[in-house]
PLY file of the C-alpha trace (Angstrom):
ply
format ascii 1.0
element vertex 187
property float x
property float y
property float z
element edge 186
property int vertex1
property int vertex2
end_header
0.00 0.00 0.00
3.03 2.55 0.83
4.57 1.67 -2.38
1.06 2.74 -4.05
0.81 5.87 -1.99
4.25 7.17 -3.14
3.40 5.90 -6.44
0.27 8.23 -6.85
1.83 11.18 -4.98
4.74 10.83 -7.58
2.37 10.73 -10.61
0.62 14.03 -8.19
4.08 15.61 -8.43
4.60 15.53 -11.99
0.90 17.23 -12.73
1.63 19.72 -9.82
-1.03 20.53 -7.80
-5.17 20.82 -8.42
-4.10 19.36 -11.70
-7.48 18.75 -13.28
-6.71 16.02 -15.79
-5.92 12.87 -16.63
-3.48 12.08 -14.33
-5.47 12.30 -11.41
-7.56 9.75 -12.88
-4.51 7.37 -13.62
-5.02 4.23 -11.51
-0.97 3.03 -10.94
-0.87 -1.00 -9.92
0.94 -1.02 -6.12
2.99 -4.12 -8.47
2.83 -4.66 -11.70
0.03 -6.68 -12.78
-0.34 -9.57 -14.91
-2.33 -9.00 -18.88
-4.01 -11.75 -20.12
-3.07 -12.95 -23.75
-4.42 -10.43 -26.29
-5.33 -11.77 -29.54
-6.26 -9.31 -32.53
-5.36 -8.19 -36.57
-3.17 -5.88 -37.84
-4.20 -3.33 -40.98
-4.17 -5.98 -43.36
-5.69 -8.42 -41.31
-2.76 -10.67 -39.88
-2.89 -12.00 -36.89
-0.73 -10.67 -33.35
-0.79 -10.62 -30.08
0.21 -8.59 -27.10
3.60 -10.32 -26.61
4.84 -9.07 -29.67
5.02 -5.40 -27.92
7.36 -6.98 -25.09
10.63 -4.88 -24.55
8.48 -2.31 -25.26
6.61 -0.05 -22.64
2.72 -0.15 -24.39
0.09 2.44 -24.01
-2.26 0.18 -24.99
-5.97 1.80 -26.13
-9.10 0.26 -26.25
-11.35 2.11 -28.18
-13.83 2.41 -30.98
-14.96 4.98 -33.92
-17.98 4.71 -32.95
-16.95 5.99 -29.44
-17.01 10.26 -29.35
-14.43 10.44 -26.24
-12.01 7.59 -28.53
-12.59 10.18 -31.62
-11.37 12.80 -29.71
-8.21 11.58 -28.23
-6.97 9.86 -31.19
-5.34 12.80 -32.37
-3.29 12.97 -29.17
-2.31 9.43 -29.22
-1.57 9.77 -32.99
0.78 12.93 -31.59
2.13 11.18 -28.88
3.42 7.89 -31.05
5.00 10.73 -32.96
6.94 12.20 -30.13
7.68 8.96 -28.28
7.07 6.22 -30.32
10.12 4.04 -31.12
12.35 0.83 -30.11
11.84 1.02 -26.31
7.88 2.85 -26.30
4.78 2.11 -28.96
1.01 3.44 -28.80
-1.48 0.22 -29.70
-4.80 1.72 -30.37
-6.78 -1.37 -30.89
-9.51 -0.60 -32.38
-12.96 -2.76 -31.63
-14.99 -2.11 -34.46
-17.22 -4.56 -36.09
-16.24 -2.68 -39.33
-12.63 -4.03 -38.91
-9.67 -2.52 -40.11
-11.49 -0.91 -42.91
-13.34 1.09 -40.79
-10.29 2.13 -38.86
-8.39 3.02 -41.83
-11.44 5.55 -43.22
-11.69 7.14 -39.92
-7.59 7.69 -39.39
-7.78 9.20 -43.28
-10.89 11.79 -42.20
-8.48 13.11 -39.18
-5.78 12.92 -40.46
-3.91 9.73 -38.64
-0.53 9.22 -40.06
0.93 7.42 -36.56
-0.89 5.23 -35.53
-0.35 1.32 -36.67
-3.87 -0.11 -37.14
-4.95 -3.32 -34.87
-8.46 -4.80 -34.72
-10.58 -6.88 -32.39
-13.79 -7.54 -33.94
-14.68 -9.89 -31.31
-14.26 -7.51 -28.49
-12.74 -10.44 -26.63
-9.67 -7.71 -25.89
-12.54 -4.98 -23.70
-13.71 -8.83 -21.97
-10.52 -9.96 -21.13
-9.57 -6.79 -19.99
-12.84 -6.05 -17.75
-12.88 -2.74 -19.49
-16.16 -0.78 -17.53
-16.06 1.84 -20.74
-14.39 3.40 -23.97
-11.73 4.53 -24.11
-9.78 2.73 -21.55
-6.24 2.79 -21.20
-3.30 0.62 -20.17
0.50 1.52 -18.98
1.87 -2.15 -20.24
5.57 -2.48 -18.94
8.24 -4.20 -21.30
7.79 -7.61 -19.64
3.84 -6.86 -20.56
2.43 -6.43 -17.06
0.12 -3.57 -15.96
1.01 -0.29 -14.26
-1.85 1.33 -14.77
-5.26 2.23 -16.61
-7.06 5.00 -17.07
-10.69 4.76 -18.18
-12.29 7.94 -20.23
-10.18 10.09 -22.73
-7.22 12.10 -22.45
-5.01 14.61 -23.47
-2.34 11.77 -23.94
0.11 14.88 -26.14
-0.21 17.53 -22.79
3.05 18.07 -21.61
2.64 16.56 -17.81
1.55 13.22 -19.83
4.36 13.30 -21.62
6.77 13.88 -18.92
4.96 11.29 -17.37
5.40 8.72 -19.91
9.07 9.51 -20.44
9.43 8.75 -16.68
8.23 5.25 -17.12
10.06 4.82 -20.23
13.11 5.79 -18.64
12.79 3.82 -15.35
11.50 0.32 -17.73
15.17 1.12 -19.20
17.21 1.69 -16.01
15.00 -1.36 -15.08
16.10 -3.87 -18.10
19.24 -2.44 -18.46
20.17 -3.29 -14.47
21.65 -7.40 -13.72
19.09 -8.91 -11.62
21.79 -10.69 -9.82
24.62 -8.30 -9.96
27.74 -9.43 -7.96
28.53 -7.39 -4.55
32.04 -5.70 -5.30
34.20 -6.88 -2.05
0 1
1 2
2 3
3 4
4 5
5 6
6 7
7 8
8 9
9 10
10 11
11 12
12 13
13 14
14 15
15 16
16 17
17 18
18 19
19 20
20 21
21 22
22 23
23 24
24 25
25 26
26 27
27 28
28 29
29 30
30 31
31 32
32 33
33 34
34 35
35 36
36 37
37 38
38 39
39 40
40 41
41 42
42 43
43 44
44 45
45 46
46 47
47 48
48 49
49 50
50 51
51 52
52 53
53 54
54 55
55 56
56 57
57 58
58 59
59 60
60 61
61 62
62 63
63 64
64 65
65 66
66 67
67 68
68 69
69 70
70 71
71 72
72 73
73 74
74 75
75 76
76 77
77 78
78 79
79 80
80 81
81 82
82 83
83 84
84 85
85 86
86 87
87 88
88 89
89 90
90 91
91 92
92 93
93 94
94 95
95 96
96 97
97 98
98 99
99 100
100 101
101 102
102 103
103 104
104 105
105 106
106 107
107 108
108 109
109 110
110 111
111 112
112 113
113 114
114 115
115 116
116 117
117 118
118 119
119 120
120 121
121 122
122 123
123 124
124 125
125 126
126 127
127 128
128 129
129 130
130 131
131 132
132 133
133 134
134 135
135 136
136 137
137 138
138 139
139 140
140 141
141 142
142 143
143 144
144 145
145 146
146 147
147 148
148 149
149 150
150 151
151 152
152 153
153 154
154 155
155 156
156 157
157 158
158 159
159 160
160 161
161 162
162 163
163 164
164 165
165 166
166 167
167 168
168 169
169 170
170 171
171 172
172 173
173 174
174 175
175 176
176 177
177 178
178 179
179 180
180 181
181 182
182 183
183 184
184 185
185 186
């Protein structure tokens, strides 16, 4: 419970105080904890999973185009893969529309998406599996694919405190991975 505590106040500290947004309503795990297997498509329809993202830290999105919060945000995640998207950090905005990748694709062209990766779950087994309560929800995935966090409802995932949020956990999964589990004690 302390570890949560200091865990909140720390996310607290970055937004400064009586910040009103999303970070406030960032739920961080006390431990990391485990994600079930995710099955879903990529844009043309192949077939990954969740695991391929490990080494990675994942913001993985649930969400839909159907969904006016998702529509909203989309542009920030699209700007937010831009600024931080690479070997060691990746946005998954998994789409789950019935329409499938095609309608994914013809809502990223009317905004203007060029970011984003497209990934489908026409199931919805991904928002079950998940025990999403609504869309969008959110998940801080660490490189070994366990959860820090959610957030359910949009955000402003391009606002400067999220960003020097995200570069905080980016940076710690890094000092993390990079550190010898068993190092040797120098005599």
């Amino acid at each position: 419970m302390r570890r949560l505590l200091f865990a909140v106040l720390a996310v607290l500290a970055i937004a400064g105080p009586g910040y009103p947004g999303p970070l406030q309503s960032f739920v961080l795990h006390e431990t990391p904890a485990p994600v079930p297997e995710l099955q879903f498509t990529d844009g043309e329809g192949e077939p990954l999973s969740l695991a391929g993202f490990r080494g990675k830290v994942v913001l993985l999105n649930v969400w839909a185009t159907w969904c006016l919060p998702c529509r909203k945000e989309m542009p920030t995640l699209d700007r937010l893969q831009a600024a931080l998207g690479g070997s060691a950090f990746e946005v998954v905005a998994l789409s789950i529309d019935r329409g499938g990748a095609d309608a994914v694709r013809k809502f990223y062209a009317e905004i203007g998406i060029r970011h984003l990766a497209i990934h489908v779950d026409t199931s919805s087994q991904v928002g079950f599996a998940l025990a999403t309560a609504g869309l969008p929800t959110t998940l801080l995935i660490d490189a070994e694919g366990r959860e820090l966090g959610r957030l359910i409802g949009p955000a402003e995932w391009d606002a400067p405190d999220m960003v020097a949020f995200l570069k905080s956990i980016i940076d710690k999964e890094g000092d993390r991975l990079a550190t010898p589990r068993n190092k040797e004690k120098s005599l």
